[in-house]
Backbone of each chain as ProteinMPNN parsed JSONL, in Angstrom:
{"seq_chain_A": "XXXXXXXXXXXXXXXXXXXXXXXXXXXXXXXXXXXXXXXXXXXXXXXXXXXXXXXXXXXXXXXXXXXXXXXXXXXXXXXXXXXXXXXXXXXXXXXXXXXXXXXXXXX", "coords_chain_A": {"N_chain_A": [[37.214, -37.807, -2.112], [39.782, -39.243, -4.214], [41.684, -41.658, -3.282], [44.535, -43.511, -3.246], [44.724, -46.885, -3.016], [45.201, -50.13, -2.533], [43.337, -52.033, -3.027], [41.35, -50.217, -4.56], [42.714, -49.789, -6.562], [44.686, -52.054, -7.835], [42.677, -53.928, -9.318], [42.369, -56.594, -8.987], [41.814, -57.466, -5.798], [40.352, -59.025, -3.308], [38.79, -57.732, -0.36], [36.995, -59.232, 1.187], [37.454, -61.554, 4.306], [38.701, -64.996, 3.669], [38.067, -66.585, 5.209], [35.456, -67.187, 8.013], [35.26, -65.377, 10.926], [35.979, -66.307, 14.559], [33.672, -64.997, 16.51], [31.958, -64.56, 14.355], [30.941, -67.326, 13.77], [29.879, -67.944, 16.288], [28.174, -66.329, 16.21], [26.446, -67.153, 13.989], [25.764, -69.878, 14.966], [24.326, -68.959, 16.938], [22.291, -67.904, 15.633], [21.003, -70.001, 14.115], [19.809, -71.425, 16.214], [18.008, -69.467, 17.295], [16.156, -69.913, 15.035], [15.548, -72.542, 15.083], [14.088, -72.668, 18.065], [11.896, -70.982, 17.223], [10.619, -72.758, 15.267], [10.525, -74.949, 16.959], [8.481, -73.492, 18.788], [6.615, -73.068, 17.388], [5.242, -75.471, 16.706], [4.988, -76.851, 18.778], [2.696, -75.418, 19.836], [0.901, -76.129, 17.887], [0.45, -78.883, 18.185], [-0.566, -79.133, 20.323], [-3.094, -77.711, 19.971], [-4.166, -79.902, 18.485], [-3.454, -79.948, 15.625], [-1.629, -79.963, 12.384], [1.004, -78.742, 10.484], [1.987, -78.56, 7.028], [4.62, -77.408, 6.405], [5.707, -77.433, 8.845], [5.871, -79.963, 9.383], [7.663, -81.237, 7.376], [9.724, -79.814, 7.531], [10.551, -80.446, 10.07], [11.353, -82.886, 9.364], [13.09, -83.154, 6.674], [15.26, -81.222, 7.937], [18.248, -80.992, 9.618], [18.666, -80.216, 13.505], [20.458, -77.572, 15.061], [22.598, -78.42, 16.957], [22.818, -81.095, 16.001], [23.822, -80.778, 13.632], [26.912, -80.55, 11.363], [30.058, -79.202, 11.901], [31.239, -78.558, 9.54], [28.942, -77.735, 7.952], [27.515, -76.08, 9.119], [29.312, -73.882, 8.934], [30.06, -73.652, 6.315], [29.642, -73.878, 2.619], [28.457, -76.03, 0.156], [29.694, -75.448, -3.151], [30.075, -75.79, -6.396], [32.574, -74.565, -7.865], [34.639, -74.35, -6.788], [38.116, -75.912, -5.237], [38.187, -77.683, -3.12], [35.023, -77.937, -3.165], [33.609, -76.78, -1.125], [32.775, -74.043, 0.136], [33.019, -70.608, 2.294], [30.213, -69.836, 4.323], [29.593, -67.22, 4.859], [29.99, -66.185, 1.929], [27.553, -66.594, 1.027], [24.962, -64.753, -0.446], [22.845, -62.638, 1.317], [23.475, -64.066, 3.915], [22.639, -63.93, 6.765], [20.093, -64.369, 6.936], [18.905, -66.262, 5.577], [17.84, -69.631, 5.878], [20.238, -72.005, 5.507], [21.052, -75.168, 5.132], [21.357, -78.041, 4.472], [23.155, -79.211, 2.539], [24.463, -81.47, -0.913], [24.548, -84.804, -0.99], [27.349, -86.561, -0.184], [29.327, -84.154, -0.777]], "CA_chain_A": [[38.55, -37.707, -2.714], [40.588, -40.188, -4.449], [42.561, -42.261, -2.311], [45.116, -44.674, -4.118], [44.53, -47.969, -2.455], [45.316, -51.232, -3.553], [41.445, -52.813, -3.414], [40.597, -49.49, -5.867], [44.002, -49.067, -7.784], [44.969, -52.599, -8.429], [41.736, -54.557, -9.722], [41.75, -58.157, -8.078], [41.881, -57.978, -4.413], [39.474, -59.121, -2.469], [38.727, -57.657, 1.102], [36.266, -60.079, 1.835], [37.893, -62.44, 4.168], [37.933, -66.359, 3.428], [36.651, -67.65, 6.542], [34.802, -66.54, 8.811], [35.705, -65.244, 12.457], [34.681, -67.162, 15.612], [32.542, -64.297, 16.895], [30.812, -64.316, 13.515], [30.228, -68.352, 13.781], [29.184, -67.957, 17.085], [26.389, -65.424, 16.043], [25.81, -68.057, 12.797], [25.318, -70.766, 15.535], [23.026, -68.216, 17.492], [20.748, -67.467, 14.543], [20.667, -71.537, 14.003], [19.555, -72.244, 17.462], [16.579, -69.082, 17.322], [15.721, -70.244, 13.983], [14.99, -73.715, 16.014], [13.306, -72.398, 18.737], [10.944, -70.643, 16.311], [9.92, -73.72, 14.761], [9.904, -75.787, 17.896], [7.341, -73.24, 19.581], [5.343, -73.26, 16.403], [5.011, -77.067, 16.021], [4.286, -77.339, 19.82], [1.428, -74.758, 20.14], [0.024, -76.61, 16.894], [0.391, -80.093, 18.794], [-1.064, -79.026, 21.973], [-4.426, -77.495, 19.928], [-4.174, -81.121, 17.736], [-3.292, -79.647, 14.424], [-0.521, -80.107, 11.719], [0.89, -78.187, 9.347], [3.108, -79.43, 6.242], [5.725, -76.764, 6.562], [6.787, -77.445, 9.727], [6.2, -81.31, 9.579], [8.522, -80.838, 6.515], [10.963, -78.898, 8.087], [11.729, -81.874, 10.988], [11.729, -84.481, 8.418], [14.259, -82.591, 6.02], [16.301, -80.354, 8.019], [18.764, -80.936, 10.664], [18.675, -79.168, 14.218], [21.92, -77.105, 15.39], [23.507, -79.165, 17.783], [23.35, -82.454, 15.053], [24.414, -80.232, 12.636], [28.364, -81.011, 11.79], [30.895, -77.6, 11.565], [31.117, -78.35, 8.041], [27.654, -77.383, 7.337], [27.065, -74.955, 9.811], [30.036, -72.611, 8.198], [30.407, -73.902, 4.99], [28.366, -74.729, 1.712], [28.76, -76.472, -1.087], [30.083, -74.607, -4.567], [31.008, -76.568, -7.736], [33.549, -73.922, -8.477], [35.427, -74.473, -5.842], [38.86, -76.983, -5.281], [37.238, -78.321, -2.28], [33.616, -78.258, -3.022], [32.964, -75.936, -0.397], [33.061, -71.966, 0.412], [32.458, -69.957, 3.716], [28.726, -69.649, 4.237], [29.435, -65.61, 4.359], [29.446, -65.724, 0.848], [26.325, -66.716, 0.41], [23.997, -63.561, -0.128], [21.929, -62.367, 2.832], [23.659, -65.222, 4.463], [22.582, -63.627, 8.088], [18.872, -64.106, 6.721], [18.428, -67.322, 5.347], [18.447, -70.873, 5.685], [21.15, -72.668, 4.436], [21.338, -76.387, 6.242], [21.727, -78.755, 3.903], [24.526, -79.959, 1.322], [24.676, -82.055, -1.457], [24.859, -86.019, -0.041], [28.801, -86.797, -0.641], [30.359, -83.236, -0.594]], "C_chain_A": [[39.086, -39.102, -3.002], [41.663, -40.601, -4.069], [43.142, -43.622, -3.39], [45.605, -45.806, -3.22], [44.845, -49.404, -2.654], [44.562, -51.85, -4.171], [40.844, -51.98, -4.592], [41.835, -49.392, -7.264], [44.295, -50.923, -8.25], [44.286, -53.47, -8.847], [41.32, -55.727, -8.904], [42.487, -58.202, -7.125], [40.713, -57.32, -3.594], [39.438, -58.573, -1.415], [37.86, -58.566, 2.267], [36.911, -61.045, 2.546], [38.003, -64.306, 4.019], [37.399, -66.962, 4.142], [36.079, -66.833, 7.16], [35.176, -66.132, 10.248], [35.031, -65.892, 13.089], [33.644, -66.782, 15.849], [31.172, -64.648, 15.776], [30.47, -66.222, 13.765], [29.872, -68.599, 14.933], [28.171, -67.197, 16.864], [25.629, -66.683, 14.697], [24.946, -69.313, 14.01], [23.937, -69.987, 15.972], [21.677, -68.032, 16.6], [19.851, -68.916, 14.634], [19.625, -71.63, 14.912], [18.392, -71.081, 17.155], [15.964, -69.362, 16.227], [14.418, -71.978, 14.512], [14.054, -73.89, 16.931], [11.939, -71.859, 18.236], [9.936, -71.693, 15.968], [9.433, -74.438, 15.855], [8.321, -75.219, 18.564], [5.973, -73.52, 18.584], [4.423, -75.074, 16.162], [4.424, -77.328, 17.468], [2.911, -76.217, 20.035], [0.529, -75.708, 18.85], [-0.427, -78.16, 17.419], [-0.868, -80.179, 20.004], [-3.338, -78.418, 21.235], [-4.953, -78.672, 18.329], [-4.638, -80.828, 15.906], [-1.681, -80.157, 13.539], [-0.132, -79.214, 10.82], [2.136, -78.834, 8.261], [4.696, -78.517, 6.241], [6.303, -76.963, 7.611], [6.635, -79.128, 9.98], [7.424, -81.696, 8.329], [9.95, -80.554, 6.838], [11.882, -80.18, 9.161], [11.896, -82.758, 10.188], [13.412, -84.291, 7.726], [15.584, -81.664, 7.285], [17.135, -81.2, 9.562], [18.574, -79.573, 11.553], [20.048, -78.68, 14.184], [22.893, -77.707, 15.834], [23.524, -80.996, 16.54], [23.811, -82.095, 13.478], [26.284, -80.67, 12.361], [29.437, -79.309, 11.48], [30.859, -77.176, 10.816], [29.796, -77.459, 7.247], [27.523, -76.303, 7.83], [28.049, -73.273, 8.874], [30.658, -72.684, 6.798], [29.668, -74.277, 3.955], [29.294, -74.998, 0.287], [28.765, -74.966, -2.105], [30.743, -75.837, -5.035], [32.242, -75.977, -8.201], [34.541, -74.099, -8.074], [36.427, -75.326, -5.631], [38.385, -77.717, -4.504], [35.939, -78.347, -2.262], [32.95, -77.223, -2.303], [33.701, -74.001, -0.345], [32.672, -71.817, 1.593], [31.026, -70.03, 3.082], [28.557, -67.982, 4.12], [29.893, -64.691, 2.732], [28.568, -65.577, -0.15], [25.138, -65.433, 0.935], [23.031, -63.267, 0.779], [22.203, -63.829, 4.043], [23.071, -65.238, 5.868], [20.958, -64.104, 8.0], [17.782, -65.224, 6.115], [18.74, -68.935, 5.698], [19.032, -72.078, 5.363], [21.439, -74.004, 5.25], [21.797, -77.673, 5.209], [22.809, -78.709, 2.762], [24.145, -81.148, 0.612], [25.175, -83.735, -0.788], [26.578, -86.378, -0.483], [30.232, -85.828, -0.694], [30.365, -82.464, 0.78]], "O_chain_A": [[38.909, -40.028, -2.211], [42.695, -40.031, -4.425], [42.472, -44.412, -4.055], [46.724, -45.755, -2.71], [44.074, -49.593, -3.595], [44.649, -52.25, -5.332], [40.109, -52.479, -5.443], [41.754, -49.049, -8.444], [43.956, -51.01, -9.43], [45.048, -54.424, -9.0], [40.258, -55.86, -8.295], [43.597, -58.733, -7.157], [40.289, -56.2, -3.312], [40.546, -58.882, -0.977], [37.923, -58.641, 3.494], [37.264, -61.891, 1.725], [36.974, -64.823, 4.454], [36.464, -67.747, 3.986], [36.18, -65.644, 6.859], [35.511, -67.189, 10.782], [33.882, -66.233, 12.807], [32.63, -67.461, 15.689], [29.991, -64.882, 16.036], [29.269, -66.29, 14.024], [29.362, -69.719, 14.955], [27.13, -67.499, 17.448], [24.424, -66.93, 14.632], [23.746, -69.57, 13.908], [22.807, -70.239, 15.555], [20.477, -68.033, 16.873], [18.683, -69.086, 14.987], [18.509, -71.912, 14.478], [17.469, -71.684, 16.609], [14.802, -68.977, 16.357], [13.235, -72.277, 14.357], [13.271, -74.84, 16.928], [10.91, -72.253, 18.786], [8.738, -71.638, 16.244], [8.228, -74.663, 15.961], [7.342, -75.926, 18.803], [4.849, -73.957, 18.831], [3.395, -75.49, 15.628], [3.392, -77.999, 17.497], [2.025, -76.799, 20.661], [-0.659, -75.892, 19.113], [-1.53, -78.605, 17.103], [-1.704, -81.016, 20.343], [-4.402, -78.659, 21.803], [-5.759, -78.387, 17.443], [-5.579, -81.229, 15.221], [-0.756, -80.665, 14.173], [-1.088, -78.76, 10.192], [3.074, -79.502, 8.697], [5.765, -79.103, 6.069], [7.513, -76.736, 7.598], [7.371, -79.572, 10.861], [8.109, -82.672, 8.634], [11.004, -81.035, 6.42], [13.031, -80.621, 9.154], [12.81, -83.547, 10.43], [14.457, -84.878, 8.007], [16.796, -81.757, 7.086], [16.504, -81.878, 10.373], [18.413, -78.429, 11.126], [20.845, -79.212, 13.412], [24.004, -77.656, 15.306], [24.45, -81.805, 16.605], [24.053, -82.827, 12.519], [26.859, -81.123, 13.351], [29.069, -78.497, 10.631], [30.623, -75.981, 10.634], [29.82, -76.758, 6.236], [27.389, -75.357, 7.054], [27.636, -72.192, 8.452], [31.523, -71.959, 6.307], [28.854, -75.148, 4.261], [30.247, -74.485, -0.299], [28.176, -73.896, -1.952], [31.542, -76.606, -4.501], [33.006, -76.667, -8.875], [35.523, -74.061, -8.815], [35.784, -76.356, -5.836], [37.977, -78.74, -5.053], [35.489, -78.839, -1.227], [31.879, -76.762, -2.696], [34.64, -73.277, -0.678], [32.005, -72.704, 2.124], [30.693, -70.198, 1.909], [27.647, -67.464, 3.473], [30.047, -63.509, 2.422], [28.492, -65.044, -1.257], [24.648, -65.201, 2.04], [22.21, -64.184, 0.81], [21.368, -64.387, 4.754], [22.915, -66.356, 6.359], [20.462, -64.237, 9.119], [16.551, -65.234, 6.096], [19.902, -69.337, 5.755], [18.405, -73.069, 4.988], [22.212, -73.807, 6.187], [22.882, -78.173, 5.506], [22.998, -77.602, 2.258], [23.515, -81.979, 1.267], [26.197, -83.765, -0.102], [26.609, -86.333, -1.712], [31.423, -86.136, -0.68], [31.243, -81.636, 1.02]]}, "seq_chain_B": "XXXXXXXXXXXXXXXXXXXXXXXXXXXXXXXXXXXXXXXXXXXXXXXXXXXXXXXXXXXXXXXXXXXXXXXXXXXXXXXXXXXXXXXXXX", "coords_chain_B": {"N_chain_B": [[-7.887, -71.852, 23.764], [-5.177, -70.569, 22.227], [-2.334, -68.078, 21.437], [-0.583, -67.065, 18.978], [2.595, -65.432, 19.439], [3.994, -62.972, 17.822], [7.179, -61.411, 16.96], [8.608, -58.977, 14.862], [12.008, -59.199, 13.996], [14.198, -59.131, 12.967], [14.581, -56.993, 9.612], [13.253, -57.332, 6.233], [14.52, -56.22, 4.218], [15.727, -56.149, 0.916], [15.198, -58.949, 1.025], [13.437, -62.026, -0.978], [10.758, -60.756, -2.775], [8.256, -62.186, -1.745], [9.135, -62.732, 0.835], [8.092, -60.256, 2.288], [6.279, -59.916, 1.495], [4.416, -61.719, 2.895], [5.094, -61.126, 5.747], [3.793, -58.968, 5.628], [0.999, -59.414, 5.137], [1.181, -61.173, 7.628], [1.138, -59.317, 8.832], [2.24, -57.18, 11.099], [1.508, -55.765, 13.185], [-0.178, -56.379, 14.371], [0.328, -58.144, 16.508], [-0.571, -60.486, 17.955], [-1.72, -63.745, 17.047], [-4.076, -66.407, 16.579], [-3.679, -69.681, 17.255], [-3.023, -71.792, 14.16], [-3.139, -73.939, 11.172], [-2.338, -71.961, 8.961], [-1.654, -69.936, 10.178], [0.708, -70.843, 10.89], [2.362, -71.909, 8.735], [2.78, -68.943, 7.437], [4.211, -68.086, 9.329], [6.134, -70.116, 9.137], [7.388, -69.274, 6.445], [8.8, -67.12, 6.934], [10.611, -67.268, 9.186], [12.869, -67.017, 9.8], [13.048, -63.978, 10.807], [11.624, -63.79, 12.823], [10.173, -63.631, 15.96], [9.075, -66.11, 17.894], [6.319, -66.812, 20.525], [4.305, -68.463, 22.591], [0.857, -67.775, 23.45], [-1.716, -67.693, 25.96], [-3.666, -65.602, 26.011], [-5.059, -62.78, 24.712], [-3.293, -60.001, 24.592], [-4.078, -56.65, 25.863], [-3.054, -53.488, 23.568], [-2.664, -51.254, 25.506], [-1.229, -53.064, 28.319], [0.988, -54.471, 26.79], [2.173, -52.141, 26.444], [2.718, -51.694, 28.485], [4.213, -53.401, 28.97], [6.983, -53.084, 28.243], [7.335, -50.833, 29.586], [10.007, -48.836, 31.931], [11.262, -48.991, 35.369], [9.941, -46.727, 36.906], [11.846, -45.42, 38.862], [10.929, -44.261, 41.389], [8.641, -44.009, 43.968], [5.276, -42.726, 45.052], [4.278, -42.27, 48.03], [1.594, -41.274, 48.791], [-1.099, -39.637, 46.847], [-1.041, -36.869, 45.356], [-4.065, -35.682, 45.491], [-5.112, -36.973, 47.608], [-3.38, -35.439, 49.773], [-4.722, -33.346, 49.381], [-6.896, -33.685, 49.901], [-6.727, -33.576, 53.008], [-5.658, -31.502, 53.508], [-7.25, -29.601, 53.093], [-9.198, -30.362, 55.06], [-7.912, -29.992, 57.131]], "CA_chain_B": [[-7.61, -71.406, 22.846], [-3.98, -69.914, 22.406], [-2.28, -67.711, 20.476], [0.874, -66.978, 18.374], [2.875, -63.7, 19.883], [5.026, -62.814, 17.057], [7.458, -60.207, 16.977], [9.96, -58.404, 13.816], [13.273, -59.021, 14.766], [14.908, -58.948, 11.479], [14.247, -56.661, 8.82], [13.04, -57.867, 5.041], [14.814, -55.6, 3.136], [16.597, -56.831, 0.187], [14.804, -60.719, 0.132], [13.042, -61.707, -1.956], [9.475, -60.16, -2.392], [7.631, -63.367, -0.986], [8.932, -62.644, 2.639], [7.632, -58.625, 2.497], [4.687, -59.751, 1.112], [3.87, -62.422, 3.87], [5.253, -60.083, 6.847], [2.456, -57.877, 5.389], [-0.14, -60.855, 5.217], [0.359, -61.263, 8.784], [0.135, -57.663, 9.638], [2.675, -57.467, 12.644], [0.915, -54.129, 13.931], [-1.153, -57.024, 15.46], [1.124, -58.958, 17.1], [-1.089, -61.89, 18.309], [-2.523, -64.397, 15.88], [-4.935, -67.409, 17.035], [-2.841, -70.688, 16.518], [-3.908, -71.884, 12.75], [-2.361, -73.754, 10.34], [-2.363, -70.849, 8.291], [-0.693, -68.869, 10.323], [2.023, -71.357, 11.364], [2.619, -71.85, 7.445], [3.281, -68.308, 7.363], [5.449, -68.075, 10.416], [7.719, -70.908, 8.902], [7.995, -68.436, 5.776], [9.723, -65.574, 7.798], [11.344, -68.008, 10.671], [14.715, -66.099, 10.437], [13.081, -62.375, 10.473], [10.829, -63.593, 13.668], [10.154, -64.781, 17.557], [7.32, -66.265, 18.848], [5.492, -67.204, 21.731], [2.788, -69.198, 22.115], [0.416, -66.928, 24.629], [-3.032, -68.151, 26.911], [-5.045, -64.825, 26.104], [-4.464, -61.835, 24.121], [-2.539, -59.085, 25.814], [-4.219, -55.479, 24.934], [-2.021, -52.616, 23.442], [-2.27, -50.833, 27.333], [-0.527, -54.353, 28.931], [1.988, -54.854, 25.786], [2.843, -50.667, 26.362], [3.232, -51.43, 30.248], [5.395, -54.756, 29.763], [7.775, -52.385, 27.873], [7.506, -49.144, 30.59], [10.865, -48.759, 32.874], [10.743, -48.662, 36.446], [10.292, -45.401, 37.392], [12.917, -45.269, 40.002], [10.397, -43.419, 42.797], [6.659, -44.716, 43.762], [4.792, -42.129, 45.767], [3.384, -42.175, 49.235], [0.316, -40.365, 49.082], [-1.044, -39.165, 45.812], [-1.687, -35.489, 45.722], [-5.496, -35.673, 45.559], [-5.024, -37.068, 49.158], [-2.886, -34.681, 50.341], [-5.005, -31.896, 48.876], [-8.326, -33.614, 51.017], [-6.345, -33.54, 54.219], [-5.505, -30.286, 53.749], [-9.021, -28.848, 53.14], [-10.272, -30.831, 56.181], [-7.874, -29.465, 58.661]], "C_chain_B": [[-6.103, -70.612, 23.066], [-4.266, -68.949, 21.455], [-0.656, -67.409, 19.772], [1.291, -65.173, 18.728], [3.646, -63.383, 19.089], [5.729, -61.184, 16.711], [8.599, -60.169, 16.106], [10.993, -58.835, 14.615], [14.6, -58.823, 13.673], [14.43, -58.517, 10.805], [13.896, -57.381, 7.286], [13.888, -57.385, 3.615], [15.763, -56.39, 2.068], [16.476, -58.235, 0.341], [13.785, -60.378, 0.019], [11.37, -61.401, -1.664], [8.218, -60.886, -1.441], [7.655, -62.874, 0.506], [8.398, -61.429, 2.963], [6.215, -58.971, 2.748], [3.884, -60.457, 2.421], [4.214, -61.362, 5.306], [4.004, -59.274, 6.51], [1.351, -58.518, 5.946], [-0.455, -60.755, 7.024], [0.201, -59.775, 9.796], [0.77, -57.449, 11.04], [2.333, -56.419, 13.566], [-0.292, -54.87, 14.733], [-1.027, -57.623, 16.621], [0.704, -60.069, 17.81], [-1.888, -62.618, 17.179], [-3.134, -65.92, 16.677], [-3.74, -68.638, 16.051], [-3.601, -71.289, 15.337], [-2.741, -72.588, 12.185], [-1.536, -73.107, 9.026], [-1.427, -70.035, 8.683], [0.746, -69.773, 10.512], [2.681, -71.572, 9.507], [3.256, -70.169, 7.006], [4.429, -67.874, 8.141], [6.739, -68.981, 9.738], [8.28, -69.939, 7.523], [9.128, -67.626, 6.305], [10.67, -66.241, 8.824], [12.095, -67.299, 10.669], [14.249, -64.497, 11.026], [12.537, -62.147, 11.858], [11.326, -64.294, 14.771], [9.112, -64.662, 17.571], [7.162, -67.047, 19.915], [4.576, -67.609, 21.759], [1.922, -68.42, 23.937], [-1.169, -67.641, 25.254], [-4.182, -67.334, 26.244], [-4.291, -63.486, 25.23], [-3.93, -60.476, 24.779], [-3.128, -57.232, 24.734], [-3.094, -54.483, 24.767], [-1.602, -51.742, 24.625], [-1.349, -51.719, 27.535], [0.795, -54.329, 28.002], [2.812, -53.227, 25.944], [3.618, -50.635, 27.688], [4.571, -52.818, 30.422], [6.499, -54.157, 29.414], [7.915, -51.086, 29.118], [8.651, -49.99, 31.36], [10.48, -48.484, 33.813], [11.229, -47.054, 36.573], [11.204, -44.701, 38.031], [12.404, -44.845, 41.108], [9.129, -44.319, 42.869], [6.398, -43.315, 44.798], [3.856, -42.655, 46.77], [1.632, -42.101, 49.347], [0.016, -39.658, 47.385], [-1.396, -37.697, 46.32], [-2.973, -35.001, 46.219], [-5.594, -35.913, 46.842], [-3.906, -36.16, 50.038], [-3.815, -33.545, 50.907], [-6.613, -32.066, 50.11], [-8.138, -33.312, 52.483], [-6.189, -32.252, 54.725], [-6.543, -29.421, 54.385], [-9.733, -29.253, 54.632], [-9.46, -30.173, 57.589], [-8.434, -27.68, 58.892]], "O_chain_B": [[-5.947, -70.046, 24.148], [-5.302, -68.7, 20.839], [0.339, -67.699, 20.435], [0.682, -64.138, 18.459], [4.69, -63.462, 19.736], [5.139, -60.162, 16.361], [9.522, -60.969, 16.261], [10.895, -58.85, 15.842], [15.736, -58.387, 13.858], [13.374, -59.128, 10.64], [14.618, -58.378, 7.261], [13.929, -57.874, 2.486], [16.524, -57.254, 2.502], [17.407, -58.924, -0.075], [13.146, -59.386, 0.37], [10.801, -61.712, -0.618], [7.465, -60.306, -0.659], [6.682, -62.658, 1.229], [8.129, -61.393, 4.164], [5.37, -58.647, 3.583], [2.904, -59.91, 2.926], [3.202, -60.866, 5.801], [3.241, -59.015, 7.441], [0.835, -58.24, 7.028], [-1.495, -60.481, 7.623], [-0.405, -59.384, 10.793], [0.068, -57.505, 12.05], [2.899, -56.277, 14.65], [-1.115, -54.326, 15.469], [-1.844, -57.708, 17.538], [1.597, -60.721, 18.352], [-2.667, -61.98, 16.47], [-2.317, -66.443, 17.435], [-3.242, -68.595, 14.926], [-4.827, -71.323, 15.451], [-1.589, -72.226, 12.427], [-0.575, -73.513, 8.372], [-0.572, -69.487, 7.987], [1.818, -69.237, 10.229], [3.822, -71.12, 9.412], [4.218, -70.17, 6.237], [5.447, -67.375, 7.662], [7.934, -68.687, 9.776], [9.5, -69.796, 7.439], [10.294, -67.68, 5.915], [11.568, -65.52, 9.258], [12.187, -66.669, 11.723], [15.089, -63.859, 11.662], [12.632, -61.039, 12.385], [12.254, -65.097, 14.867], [8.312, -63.742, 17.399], [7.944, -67.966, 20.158], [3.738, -67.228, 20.941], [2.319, -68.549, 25.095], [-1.629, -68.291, 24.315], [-5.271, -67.813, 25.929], [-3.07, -63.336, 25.188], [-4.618, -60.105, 25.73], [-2.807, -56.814, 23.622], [-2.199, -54.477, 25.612], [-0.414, -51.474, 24.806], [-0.316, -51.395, 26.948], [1.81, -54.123, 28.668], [3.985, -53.143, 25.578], [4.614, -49.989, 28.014], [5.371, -53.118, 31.308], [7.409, -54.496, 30.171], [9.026, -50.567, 29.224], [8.613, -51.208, 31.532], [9.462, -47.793, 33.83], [12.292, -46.451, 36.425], [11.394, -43.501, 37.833], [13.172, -44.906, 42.069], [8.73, -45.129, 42.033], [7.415, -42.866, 45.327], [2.86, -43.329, 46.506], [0.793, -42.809, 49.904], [0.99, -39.197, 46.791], [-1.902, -37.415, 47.406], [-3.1, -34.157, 47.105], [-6.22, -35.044, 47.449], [-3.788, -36.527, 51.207], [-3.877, -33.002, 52.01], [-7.184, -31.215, 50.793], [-9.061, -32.887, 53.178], [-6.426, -31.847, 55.864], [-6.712, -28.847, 55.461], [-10.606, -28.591, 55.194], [-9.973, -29.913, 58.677], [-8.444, -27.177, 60.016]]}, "name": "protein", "num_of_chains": 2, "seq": "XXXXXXXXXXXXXXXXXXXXXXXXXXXXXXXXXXXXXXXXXXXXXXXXXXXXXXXXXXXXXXXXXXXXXXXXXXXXXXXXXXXXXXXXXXXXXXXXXXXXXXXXXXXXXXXXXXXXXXXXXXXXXXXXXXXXXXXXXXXXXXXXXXXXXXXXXXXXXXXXXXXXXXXXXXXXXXXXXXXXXXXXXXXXXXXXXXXXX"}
């Protein structure tokens, strides 16, 4: 049934909201940090049977860990569209699913 | 020799075909893989979807069924079979 709402009846309003809740950047941190652990175990079982691989020697070169990460990054990413440069990170698509660590050097 | 214990923890659905396809590749209905740079190349594909462990020896599907079993809550004394000989003998 048709329910007259404001989000369906009056065109532009968003429900999405603009930031993010703590809970949710405490689960963003959480992903960070098993995302980390992932790699770390992978890079040390590869160490220990005196191998390399370029994806994860790659990965420490380029990426920051969690904890030297700065707030900014962790819950925010660059957009050009934007007055400030940046947007929440939960509007970036499958945001729960990928890794988003870096920014643009200056914004 | 090790090995890589890797287990789903995040679904694939809806990215992009690359990560399905590699989740396939490594076939997680196996759940141990010999450390490789092969496989660790695929592991960094999926990093968000997975956990791993780096394991000594491979753990068979029995062991991996029993690290999952709940405690029973009881243990028994005496199994029946020994009941049933004691019986017979008096």
């Amino acid at each position: 049934m048709f329910k007259s709402t404001q989000a369906l009846f009056g065109g532009l309003l968003w429900k999405t909201p603009w930031r993010l809740s703590s809970p949710q950047k405490a689960r963003q941190r959480k992903r960070l940090r098993s995302v980390d652990r992932v790699v770390d175990t992978v890079s040390a079982a590869l160490e220990r049977n005196g191998q390399t691989s370029k994806a994860v020697s790659r990965w420490f070169a380029e990426m920051p860990r969690e904890e030297e990460m700065l707030p900014k990054d962790k819950y925010t990413l660059f957009d050009k569209k934007e007055k400030s440069y940046r947007k929440s990170i939960h509007k970036l698509p499958k945001w729960t699913r990928v890794s988003q660590r870096v920014n643009p050097p200056g914004f | 020799m090790s090995y890589f214990r890797i287990t789903l923890v995040r679904s694939a659905i809806g990215l992009p075909r690359r990560s399905t396809d590699v989740l396939k590749a490594l076939g997680l209905k196996k759940l141990f893989h010999s450390v490789s740079p092969s496989v660790a190349g695929q592991i960094m594909k999926v990093k968000e979807l997975v956990q791993v462990e780096e394991c000594q020896y491979r753990l068979t599907k029995q062991e991996v069924h029993l690290e999952r079993k709940p405690d029973p809550g009881y243990y028994t004394e005496k199994s029946c079979s020994e009941q049933r000989g004691e019986l017979g003998g008096q």
